[in-house]
mmCIF file of the C-alpha atoms, coordinates in Angstrom:
data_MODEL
# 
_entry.id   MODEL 
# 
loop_
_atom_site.group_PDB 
_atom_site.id 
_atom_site.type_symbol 
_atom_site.label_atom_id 
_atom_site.label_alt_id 
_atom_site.label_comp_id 
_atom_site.label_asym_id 
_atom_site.label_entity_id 
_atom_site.label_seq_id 
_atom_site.pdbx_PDB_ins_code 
_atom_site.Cartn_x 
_atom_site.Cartn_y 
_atom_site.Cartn_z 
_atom_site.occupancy 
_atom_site.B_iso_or_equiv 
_atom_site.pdbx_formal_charge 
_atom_site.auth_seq_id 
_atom_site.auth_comp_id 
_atom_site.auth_asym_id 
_atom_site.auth_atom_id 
_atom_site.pdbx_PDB_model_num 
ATOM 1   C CA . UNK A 1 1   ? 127.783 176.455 122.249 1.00 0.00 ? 1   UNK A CA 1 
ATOM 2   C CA . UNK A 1 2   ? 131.337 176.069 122.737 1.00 0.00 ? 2   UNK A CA 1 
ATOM 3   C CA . UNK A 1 3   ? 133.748 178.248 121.189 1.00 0.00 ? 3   UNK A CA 1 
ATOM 4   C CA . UNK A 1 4   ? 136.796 176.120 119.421 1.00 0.00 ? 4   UNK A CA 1 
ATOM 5   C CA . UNK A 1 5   ? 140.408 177.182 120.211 1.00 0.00 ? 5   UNK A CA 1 
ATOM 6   C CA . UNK A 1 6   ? 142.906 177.605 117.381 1.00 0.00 ? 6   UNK A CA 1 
ATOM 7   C CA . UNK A 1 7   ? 144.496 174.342 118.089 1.00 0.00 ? 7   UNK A CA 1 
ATOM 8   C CA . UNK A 1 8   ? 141.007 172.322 118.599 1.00 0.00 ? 8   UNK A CA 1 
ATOM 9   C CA . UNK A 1 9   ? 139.824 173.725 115.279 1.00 0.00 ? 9   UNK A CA 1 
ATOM 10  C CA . UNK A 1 10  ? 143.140 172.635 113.445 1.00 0.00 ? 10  UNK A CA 1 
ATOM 11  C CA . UNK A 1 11  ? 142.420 169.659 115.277 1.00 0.00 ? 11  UNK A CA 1 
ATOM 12  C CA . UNK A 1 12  ? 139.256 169.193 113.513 1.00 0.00 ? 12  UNK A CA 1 
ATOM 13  C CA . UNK A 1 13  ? 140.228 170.564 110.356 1.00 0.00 ? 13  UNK A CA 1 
ATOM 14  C CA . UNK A 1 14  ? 142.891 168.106 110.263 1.00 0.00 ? 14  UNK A CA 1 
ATOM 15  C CA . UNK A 1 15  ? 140.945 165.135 111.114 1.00 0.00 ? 15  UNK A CA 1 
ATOM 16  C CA . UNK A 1 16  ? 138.443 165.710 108.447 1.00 0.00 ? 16  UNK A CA 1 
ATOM 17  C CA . UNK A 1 17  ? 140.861 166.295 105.915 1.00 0.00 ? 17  UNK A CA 1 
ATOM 18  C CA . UNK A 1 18  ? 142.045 162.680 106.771 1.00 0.00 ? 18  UNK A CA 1 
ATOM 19  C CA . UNK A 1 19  ? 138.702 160.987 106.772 1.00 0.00 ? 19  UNK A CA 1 
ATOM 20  C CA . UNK A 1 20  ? 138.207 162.845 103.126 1.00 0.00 ? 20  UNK A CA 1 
ATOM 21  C CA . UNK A 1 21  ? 141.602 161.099 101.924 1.00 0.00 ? 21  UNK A CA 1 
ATOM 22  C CA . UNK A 1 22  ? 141.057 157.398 103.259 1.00 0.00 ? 22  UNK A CA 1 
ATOM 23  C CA . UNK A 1 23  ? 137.681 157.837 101.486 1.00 0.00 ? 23  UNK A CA 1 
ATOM 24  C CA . UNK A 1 24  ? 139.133 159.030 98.446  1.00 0.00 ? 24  UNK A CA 1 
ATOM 25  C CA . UNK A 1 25  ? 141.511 156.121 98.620  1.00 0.00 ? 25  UNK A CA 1 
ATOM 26  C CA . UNK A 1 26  ? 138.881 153.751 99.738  1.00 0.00 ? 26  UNK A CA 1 
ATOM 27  C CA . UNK A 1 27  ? 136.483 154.733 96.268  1.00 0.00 ? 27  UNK A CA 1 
ATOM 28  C CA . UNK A 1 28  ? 140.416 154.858 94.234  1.00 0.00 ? 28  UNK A CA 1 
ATOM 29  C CA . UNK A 1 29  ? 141.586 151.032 95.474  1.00 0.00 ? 29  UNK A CA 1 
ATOM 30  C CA . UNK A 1 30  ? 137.487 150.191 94.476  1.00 0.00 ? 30  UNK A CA 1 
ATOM 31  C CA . UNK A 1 31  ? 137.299 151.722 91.595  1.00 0.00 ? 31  UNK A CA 1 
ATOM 32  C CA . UNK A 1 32  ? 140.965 149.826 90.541  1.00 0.00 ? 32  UNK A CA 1 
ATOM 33  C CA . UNK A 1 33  ? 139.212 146.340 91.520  1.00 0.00 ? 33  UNK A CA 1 
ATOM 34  C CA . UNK A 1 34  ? 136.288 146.785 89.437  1.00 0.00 ? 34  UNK A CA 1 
ATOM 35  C CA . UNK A 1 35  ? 138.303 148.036 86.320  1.00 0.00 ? 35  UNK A CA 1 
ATOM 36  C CA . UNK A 1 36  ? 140.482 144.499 87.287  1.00 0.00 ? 36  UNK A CA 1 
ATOM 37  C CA . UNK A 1 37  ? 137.413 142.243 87.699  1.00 0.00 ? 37  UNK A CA 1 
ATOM 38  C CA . UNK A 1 38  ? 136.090 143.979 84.450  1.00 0.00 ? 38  UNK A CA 1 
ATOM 39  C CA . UNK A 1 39  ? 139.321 143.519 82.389  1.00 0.00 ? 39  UNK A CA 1 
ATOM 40  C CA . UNK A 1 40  ? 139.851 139.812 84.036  1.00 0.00 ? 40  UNK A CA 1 
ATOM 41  C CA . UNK A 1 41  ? 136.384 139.178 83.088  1.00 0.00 ? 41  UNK A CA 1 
ATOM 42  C CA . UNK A 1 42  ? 136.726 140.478 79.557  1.00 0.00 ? 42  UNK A CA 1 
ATOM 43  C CA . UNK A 1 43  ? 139.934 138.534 78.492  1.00 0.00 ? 43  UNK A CA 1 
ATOM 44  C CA . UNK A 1 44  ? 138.330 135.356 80.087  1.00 0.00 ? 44  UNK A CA 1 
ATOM 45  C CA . UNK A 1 45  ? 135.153 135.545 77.252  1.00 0.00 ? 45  UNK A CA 1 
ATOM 46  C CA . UNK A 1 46  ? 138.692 136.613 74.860  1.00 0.00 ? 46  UNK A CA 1 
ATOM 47  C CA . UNK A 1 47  ? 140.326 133.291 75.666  1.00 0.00 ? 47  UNK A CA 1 
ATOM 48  C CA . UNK A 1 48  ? 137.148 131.465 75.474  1.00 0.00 ? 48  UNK A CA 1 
ATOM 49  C CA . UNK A 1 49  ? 136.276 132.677 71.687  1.00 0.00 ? 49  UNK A CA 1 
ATOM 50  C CA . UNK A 1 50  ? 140.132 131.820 70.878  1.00 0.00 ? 50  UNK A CA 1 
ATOM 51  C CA . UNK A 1 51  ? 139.444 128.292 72.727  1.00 0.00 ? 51  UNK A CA 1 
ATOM 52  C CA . UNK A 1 52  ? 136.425 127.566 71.057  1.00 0.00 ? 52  UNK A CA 1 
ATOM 53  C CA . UNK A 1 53  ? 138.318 128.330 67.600  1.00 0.00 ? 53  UNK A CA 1 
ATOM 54  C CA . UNK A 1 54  ? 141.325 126.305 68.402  1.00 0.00 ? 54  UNK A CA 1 
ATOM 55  C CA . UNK A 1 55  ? 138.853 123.187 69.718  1.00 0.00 ? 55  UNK A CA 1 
ATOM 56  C CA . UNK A 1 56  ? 136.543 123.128 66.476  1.00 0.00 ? 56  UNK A CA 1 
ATOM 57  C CA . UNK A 1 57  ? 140.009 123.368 64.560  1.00 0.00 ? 57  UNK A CA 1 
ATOM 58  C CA . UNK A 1 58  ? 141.349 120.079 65.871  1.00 0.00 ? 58  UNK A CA 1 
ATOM 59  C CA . UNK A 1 59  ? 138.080 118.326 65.569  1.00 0.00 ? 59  UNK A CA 1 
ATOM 60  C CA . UNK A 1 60  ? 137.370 116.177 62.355  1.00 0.00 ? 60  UNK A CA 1 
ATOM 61  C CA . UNK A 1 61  ? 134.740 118.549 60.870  1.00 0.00 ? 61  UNK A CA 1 
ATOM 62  C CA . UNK A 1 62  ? 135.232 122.024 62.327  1.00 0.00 ? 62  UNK A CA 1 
ATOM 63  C CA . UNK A 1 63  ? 131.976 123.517 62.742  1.00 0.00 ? 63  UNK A CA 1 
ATOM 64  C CA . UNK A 1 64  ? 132.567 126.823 60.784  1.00 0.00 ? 64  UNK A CA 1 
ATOM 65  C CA . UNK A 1 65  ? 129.365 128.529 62.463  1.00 0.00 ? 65  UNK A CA 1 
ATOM 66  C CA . UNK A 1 66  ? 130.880 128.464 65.634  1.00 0.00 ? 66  UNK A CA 1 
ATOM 67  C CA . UNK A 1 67  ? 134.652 129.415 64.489  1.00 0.00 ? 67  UNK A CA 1 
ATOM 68  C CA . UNK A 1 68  ? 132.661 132.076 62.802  1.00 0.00 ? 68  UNK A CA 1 
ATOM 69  C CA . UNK A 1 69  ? 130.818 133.540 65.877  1.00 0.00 ? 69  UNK A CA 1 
ATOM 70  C CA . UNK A 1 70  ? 133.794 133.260 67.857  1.00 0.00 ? 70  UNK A CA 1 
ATOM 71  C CA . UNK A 1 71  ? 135.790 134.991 65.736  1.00 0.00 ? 71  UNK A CA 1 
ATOM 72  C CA . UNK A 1 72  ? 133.281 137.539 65.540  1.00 0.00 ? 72  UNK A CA 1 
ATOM 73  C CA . UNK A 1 73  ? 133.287 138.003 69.212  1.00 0.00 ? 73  UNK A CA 1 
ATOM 74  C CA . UNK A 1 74  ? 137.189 138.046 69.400  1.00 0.00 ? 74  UNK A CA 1 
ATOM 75  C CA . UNK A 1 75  ? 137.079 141.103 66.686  1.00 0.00 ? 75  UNK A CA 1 
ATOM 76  C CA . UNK A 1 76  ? 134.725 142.764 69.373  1.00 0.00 ? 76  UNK A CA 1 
ATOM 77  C CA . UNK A 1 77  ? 136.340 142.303 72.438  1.00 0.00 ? 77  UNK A CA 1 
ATOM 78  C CA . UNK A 1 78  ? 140.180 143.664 70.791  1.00 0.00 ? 78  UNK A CA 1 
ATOM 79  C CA . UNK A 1 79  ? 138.748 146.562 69.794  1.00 0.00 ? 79  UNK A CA 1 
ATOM 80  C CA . UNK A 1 80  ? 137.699 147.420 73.656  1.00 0.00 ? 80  UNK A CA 1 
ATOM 81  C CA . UNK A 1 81  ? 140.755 146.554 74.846  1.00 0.00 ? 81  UNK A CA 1 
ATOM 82  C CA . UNK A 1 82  ? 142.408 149.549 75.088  1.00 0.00 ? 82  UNK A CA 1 
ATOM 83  C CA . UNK A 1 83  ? 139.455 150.950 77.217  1.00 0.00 ? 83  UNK A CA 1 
ATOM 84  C CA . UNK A 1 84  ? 140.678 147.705 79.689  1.00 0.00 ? 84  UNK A CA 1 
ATOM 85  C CA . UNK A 1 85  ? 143.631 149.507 81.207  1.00 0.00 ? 85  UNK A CA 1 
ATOM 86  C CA . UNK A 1 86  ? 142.698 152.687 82.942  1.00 0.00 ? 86  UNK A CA 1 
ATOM 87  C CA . UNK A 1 87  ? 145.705 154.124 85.062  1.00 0.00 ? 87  UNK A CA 1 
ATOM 88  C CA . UNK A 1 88  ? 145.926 153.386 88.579  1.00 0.00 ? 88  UNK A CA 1 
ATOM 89  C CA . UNK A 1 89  ? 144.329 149.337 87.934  1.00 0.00 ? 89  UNK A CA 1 
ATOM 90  C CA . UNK A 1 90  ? 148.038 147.783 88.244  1.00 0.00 ? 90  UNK A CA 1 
ATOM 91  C CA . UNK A 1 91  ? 149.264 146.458 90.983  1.00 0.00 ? 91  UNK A CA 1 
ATOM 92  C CA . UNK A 1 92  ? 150.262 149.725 92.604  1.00 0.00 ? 92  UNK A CA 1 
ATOM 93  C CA . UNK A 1 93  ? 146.231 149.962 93.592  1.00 0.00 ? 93  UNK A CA 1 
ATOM 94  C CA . UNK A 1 94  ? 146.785 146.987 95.719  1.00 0.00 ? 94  UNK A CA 1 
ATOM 95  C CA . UNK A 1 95  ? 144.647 144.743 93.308  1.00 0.00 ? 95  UNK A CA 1 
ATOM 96  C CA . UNK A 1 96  ? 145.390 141.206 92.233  1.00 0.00 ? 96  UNK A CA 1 
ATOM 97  C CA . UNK A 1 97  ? 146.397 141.748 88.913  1.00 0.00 ? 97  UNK A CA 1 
ATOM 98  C CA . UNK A 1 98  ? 149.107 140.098 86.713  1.00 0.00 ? 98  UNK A CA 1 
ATOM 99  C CA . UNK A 1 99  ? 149.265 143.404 84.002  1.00 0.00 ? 99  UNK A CA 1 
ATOM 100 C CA . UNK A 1 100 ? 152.906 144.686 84.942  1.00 0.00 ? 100 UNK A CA 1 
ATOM 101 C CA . UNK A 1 101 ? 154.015 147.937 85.312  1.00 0.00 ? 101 UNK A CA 1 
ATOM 102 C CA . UNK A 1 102 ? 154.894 148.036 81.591  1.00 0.00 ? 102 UNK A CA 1 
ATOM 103 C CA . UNK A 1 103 ? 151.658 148.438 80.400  1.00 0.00 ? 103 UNK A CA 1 
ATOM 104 C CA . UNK A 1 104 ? 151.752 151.956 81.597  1.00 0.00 ? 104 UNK A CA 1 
ATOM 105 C CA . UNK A 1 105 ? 155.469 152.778 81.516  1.00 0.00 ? 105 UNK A CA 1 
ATOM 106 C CA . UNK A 1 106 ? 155.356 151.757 78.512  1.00 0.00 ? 106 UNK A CA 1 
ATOM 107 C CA . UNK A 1 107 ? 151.999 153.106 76.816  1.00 0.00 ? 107 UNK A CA 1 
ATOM 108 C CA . UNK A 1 108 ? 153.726 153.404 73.001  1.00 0.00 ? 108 UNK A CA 1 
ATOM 109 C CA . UNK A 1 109 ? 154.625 149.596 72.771  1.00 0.00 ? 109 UNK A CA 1 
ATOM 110 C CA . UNK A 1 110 ? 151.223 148.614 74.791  1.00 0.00 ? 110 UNK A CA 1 
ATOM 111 C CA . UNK A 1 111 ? 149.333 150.399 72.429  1.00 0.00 ? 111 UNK A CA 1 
ATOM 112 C CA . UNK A 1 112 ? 151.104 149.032 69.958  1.00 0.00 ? 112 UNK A CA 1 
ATOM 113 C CA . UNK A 1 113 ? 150.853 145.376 70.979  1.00 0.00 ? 113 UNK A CA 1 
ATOM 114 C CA . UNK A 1 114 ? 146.879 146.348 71.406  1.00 0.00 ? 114 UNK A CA 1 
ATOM 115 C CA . UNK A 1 115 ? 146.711 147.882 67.378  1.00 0.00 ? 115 UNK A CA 1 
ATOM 116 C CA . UNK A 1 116 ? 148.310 144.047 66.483  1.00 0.00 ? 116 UNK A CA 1 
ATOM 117 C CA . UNK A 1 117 ? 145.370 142.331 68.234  1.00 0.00 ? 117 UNK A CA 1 
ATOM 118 C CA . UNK A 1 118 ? 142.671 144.399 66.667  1.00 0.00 ? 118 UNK A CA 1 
ATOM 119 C CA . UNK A 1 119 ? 144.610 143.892 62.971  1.00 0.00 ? 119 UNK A CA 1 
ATOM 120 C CA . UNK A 1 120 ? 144.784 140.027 63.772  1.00 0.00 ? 120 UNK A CA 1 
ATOM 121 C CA . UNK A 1 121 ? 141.551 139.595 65.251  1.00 0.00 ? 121 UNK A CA 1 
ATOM 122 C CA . UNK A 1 122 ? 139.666 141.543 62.313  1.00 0.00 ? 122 UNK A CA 1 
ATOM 123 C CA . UNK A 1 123 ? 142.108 139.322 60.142  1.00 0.00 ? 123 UNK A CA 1 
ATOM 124 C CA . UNK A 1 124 ? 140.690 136.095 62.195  1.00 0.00 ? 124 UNK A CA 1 
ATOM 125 C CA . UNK A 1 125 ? 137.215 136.974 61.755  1.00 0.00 ? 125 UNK A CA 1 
ATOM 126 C CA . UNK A 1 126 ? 137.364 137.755 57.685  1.00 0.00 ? 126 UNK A CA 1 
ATOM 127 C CA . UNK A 1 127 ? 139.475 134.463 57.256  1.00 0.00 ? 127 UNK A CA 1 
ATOM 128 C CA . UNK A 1 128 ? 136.737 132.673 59.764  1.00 0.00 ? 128 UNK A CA 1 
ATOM 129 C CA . UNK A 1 129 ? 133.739 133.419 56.926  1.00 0.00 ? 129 UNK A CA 1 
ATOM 130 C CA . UNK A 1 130 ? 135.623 132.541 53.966  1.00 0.00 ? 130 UNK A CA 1 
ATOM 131 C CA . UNK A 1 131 ? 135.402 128.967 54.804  1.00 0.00 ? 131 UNK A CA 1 
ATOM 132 C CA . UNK A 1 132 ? 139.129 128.337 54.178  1.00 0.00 ? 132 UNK A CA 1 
ATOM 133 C CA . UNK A 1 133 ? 140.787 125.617 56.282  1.00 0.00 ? 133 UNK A CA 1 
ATOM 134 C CA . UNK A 1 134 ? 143.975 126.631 55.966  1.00 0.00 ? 134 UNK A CA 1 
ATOM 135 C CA . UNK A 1 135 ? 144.223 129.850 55.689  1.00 0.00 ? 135 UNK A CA 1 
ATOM 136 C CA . UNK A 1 136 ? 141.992 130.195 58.847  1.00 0.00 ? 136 UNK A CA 1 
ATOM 137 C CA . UNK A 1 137 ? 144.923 127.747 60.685  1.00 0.00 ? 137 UNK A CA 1 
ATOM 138 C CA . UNK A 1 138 ? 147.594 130.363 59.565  1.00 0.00 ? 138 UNK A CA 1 
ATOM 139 C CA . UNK A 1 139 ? 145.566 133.354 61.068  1.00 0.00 ? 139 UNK A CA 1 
ATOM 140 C CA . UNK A 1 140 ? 144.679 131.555 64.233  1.00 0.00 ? 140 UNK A CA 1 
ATOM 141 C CA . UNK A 1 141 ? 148.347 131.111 64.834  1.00 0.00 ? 141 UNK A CA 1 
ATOM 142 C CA . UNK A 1 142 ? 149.572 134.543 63.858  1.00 0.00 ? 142 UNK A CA 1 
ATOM 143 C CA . UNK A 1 143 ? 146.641 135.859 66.238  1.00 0.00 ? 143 UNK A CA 1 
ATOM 144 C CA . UNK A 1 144 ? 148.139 133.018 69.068  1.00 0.00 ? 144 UNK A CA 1 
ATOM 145 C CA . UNK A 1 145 ? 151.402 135.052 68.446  1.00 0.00 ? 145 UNK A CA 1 
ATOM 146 C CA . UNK A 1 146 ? 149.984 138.528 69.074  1.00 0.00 ? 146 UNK A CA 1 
ATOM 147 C CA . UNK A 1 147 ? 148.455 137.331 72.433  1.00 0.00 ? 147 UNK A CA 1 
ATOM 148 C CA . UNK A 1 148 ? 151.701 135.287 73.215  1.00 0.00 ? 148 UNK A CA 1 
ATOM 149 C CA . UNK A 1 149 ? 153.944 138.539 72.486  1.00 0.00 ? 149 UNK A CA 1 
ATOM 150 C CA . UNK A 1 150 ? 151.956 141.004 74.627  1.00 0.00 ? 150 UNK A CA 1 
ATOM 151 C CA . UNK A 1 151 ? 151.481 138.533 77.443  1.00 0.00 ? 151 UNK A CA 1 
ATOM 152 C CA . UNK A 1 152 ? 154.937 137.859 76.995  1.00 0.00 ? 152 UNK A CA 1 
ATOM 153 C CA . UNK A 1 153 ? 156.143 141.458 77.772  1.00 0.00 ? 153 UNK A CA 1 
ATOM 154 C CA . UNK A 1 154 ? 152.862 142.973 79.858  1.00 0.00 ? 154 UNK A CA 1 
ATOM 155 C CA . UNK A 1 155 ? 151.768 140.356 82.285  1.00 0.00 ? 155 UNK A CA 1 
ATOM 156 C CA . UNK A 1 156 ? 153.119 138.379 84.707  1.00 0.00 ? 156 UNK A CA 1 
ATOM 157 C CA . UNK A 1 157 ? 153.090 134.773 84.881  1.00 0.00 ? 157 UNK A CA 1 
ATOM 158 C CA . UNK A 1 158 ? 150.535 132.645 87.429  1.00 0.00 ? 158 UNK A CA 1 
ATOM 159 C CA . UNK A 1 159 ? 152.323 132.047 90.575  1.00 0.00 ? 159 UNK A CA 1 
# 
């Protein structure tokens, strides 16, 4: 067996410390992407509810069962949102997000821009049984307007 020398060992010591921390930043930059894909994925079945409302609304005969449903899901998914935005999933992890800085700068006005969502999406979905035209066209746009104000301030526009 060969006996290490004080510098060899450092030597050693040192190069496993750096294999630990490009792992640890290899599983950190991974575990970023997945909380992106997840959020990315999450807000696409968002839009698509809000999509689905907006298209029965500007048919001749919305079909209320599917506003309904829709809302229903939309109600579901802003009450996880705040679960959506772990730190370290901006773009500082190196993944392709548009959520800016802000979101975590600014946690107070996120969180608040993530309380109006849940208060106009459980709005949406009450309005949504009740079977009243136009009352559910006045909550779908005051709901457009949360979105519109938080993407407004929190995410960055498509390039």
């Amino acid at each position: 067996m060969t006996k290490l020398t004080g510098g060899r060992r450092f030597g050693w010591v040192v190069a496993g410390v750096l294999v630990a921390a490009s792992a640890s930043a290899a599983l950190a930059a991974t575990a970023a992407q997945n909380a992106v894909s997840a959020r990315q994925e999450n807000f696409k079945h968002l839009g698509g509810a809000f999509k689905t409302i907006n298209d029965e609304l500007k048919g001749g005969s919305p079909d209320m069962a599917k506003i309904g449903a829709a809302a229903a899901q939309m109600d579901q998914l802003a009450a996880k949102v705040p679960t959506w935005f772990p730190k370290g999933s901006g773009v500082e992890s190196g993944a392709k997000t548009r959520a800016l800085p802000e979101v975590w700068s600014d946690a107070a006005g996120f969180a608040a821009a993530e309380r109006n969502l849940q208060t106009e999406a459980a709005k949406l979905d009450k309005v949504a049984s009740s079977g009243d035209l136009a009352a559910l066209r006045a909550q779908v746009k005051a709901t457009g307007g949360t979105c519109k104000s938080c993407h407004d301030k929190y995410r960055a526009p498509e390039k």
